[in-house]
C-alpha positions as CSV (number, residue, x, y, z in Angstrom):
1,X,0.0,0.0,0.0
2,X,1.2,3.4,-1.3
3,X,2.4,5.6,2.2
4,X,0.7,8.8,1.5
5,X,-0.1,9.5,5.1
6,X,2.9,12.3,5.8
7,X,0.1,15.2,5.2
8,X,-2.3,13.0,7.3
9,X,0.1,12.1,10.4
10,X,2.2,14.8,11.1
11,X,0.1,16.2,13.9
12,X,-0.1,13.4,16.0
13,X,-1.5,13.4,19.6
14,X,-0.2,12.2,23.0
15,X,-3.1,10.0,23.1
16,X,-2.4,8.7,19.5
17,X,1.2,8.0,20.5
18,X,1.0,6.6,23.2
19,X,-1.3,3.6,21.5
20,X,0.8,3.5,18.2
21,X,-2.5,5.3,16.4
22,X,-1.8,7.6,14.2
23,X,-3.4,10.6,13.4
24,X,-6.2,10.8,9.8
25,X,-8.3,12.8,9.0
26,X,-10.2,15.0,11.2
27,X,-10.8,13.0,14.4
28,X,-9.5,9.9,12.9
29,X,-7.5,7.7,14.5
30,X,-5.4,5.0,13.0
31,X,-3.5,1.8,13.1
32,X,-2.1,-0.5,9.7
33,X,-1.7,-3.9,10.9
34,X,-0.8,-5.8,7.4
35,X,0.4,-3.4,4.5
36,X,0.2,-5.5,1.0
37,X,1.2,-3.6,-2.1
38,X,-1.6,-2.3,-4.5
39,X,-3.6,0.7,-5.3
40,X,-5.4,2.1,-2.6
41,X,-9.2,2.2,-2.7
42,X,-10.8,4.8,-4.6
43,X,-14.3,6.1,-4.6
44,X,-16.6,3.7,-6.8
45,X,-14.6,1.1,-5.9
46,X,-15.9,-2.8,-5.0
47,X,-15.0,-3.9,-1.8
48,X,-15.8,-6.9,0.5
49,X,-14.0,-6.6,3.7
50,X,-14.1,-8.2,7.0
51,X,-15.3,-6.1,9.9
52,X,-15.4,-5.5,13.4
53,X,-17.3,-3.2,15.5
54,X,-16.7,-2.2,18.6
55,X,-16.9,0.6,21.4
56,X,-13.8,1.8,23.4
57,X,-14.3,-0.8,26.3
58,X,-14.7,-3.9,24.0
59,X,-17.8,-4.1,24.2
60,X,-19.0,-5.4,20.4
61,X,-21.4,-3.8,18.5
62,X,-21.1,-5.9,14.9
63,X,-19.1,-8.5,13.8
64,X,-19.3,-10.1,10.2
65,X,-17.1,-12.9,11.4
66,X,-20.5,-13.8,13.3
67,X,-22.2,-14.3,10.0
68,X,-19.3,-16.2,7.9
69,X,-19.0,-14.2,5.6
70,X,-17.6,-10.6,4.2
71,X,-19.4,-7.2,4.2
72,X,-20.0,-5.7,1.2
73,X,-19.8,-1.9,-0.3
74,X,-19.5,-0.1,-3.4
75,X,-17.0,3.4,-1.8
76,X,-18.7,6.5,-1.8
77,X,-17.8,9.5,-1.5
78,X,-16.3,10.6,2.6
79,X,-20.0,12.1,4.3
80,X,-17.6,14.0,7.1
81,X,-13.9,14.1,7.7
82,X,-12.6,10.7,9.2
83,X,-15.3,8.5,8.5
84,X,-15.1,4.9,7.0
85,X,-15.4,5.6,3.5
86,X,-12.2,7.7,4.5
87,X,-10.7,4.7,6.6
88,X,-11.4,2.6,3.7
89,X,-8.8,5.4,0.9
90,X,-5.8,4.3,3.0
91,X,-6.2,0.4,2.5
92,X,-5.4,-2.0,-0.5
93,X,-6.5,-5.5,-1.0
94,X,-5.4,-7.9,1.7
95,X,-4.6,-4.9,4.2
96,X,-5.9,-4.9,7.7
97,X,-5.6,-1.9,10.3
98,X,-8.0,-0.6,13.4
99,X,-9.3,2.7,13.4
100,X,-11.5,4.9,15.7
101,X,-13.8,7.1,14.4
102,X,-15.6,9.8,16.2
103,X,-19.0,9.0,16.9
104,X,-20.4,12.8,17.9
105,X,-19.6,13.1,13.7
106,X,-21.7,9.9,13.0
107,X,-24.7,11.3,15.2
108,X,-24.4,14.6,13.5
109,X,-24.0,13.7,9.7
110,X,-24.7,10.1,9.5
111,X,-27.9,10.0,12.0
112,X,-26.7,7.5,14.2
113,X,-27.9,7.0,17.7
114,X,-27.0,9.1,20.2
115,X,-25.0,6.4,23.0
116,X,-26.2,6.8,26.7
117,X,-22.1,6.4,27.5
118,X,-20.7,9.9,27.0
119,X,-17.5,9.2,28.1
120,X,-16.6,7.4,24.9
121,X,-15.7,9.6,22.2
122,X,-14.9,6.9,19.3
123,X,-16.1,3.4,17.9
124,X,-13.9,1.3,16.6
125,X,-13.3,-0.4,13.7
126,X,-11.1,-3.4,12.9
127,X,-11.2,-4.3,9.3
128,X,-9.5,-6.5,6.7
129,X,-9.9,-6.6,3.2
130,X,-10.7,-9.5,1.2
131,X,-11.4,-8.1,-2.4
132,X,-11.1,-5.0,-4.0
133,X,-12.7,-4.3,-7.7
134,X,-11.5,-1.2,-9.1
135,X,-14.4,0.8,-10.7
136,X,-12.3,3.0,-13.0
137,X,-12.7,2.7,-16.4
138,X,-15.1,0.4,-16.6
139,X,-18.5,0.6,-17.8
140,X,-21.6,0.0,-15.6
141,X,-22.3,-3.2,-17.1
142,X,-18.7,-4.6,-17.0
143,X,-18.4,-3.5,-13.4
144,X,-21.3,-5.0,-12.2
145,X,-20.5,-8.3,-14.2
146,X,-17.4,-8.4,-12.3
147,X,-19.2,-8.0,-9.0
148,X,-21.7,-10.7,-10.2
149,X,-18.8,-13.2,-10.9
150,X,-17.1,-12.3,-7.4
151,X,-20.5,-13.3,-5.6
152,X,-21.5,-16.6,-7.3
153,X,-17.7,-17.6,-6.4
154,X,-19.0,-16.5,-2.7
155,X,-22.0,-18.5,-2.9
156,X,-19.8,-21.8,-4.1
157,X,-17.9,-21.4,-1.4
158,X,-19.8,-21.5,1.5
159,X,-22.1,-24.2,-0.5
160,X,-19.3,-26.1,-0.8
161,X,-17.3,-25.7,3.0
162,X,-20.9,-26.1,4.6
163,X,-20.6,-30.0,5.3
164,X,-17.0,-29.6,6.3
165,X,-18.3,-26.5,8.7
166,X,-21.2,-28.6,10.5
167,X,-19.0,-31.5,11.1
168,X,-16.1,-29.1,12.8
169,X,-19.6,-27.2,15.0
170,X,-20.9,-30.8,16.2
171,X,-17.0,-32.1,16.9
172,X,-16.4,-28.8,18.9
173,X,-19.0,-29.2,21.0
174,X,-18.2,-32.5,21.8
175,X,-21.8,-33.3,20.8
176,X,-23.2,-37.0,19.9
177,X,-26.2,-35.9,18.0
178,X,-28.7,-38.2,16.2
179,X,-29.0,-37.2,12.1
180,X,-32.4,-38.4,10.3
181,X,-32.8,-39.2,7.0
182,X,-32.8,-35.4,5.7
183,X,-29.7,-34.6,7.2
184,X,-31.0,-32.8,10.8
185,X,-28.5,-33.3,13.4
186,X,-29.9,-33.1,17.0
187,X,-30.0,-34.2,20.1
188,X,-32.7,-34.5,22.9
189,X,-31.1,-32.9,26.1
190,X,-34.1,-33.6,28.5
191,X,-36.8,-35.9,28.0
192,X,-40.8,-35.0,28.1
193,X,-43.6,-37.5,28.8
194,X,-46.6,-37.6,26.5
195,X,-47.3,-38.4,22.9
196,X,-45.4,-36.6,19.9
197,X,-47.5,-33.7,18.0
198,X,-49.0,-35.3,15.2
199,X,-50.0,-33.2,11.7
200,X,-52.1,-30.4,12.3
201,X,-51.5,-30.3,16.2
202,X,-50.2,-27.0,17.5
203,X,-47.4,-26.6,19.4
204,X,-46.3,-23.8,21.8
205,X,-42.5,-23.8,21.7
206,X,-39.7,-21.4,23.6
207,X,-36.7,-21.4,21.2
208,X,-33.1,-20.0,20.4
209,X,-32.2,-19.6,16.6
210,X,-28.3,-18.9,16.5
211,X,-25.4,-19.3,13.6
212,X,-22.7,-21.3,14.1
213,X,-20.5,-18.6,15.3
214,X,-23.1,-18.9,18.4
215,X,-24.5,-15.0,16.8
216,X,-28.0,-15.2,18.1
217,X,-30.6,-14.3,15.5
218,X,-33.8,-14.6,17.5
219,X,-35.4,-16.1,20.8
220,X,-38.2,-16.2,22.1
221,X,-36.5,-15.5,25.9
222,X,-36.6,-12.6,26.9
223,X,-33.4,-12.8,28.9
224,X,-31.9,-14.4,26.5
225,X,-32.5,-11.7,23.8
226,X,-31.1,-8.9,26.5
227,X,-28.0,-10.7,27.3
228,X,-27.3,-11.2,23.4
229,X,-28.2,-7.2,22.6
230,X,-31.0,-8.4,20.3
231,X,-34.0,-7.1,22.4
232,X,-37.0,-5.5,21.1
233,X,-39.4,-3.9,23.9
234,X,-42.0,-3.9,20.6
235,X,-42.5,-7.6,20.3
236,X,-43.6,-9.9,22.7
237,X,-41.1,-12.4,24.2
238,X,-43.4,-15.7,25.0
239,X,-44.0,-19.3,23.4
240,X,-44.4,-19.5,19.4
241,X,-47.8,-21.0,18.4
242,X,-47.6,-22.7,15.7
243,X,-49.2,-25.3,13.7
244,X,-46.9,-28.3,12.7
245,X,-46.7,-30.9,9.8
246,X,-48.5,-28.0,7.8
247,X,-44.9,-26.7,5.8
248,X,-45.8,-23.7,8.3
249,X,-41.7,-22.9,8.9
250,X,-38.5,-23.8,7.3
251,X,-38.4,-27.7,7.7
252,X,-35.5,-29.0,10.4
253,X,-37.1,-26.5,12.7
254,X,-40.8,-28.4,11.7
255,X,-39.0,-31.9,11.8
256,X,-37.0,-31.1,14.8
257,X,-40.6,-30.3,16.7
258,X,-42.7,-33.9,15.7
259,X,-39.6,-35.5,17.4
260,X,-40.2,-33.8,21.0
261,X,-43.1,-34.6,23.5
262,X,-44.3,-32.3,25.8
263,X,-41.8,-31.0,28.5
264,X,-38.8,-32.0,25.8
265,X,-35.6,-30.2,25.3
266,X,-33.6,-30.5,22.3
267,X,-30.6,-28.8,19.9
268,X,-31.6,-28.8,16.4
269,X,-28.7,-28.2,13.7
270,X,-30.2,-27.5,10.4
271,X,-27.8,-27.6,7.3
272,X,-29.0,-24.6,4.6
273,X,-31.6,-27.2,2.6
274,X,-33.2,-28.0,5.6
275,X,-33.6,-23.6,6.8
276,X,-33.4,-20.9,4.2
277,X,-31.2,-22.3,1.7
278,X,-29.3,-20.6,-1.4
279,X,-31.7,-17.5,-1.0
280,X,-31.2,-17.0,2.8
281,X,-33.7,-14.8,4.3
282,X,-33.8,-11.0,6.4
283,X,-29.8,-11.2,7.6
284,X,-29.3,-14.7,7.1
285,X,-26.7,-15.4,4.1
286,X,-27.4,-18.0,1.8
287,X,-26.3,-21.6,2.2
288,X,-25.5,-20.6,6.3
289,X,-26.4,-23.9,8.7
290,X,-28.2,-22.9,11.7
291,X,-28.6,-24.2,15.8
292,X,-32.0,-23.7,17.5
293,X,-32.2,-24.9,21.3
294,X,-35.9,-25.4,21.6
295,X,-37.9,-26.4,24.4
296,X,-41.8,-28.1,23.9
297,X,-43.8,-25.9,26.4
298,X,-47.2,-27.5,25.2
299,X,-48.8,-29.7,22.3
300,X,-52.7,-28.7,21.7
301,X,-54.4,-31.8,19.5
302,X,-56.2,-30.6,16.8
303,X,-59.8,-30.6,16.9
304,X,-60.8,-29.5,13.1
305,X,-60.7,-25.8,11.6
306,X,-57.8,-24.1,10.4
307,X,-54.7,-24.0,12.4
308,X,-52.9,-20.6,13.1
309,X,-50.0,-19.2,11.3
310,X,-46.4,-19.9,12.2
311,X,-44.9,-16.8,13.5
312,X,-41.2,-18.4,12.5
313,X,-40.4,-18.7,8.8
């Protein structure tokens, strides 16, 4: 990467020094960690990079490693002085570096929240870069062909490392999990009494949905969904109703639910064909295997009618 940072880092702080940061663009602070050669990114430019978010304590705010794969831009142009489209000028593909930007100057031009925690001053940002794909001369079409090319290769990928990723998930865990005939792997923790819930019964179910990174997506805990950062005070946290054996949800979570009785705890991990597959679904990437830890609260027979919707799909 090209060192044009001698107009940028001349002025550099106590603070700055004293953590090997050096000093950007208006508040920005900065730190390289790996400097490849290649031309810096310019504005239009493709990138898919590798991030993580955080406040000044550590406390994490995003991570795409959660997810498995990259985030993805197209650079624009800088909205204010030291932000990340800024960050992102003085990197080159397969650099890495940290670097704090102010968060008074995201509230103020970029709309972001204002924290509770005014002793902070910056977030920070830890980010590798995967790919670059220059814009420059190219034409819209070529450009986006390119882009197109980059993401199918993306998609084959994790299709094809998704086997080899379960396996590694189940061995970590040191679990011994039963796998059916579609490919579910699970495993019933605690044991309820009762019959199974047959076609057309509904069920009321507490459940964790999580990735493989252990991410949580959704829950329908309360505490659970507080101590994870995913809490909504507009939805209600209690038991999902739902009808089963009527293709109601995605199917290793319908599967995984005729295998428990009443008062039965289980770990359901679904590969993508059994959840939301090569079209992935509202923050879930394509071809990504999922975990729920579900618990059967209650199974109500069915006594004719229609059954109710599934909340979960």
């Amino acid at each position: 990467m090209k060192k044009l940072v001698f107009a940028l880092g001349l002025a550099v702080t106590g603070l700055a020094a004293c953590n090997n940061f050096e000093k950007g663009e208006g508040d920005m602070l900065y730190k390289i960690h790996t400097d490849k050669s290649g031309e810096l990114i310019k504005e239009g430019d493709f990138v898919a990079f590798k991030a993580i978010e955080k406040t000044e304590d550590d406390s994490v705010l995003y991570s795409s490693y959660d997810y498995d794969r990259p985030s993805l831009l197209v650079k624009e142009k800088s909205i204010f002085k030291g932000d990340l489209f800024a960050a992102l000028s003085l990197l080159s593909e397969g650099d890495s570096a940290t670097f704090k930007v102010n968060i008074d100057s995201m509230v103020q031009k970029m709309g972001r929240p204002k924290s509770s925690d005014t002793t902070q001053k910056y977030l920070v940002y830890t980010i590798k870069i995967d790919k670059v794909i220059p814009k420059g001369k190219l034409t819209d079409s070529l450009f986006r062909g390119k882009i197109d090319e980059f993401l199918k290769a993306e998609m084959e990928t994790a299709k094809k490392s998704e086997s080899a990723k379960l396996k590694a998930y189940v061995s970590s865990k040191g679990l011994k999990t039963t796998v059916s005939a579609s490919g579910l792997n699970y495993v019933i923790s605690t044991q309820g009494s009762g019959a199974k819930p047959n076609p057309g019964d509904t069920v009321l179910v507490n459940y964790t949905g999580s990735f493989l990174s252990g991410k949580i997506f959704d829950t329908s805990l309360p505490d659970v969904a507080k101590k994870a950062g995913t809490f909504n005070a507009q939805r209600p946290y209690e038991p999902l109703k739902m009808p089963v054996g009527m293709n109601g949800s995605i199917p290793g979570f319908e599967e995984g639910l005729m295998l428990l009785n009443k008062g039965s705890k289980a770990t359901l991990i679904l590969p993508s064909n059994l959840a939301y597959g090569e079209q992935g679904n509202q923050g879930i990437p394509p071809f990504t295997p999922l975990v729920f830890e579900i618990e059967m609260v209650n199974i109500i027979p069915a006594q004719g009618g229609a059954a109710p919707v599934a909340a979960v799909k």
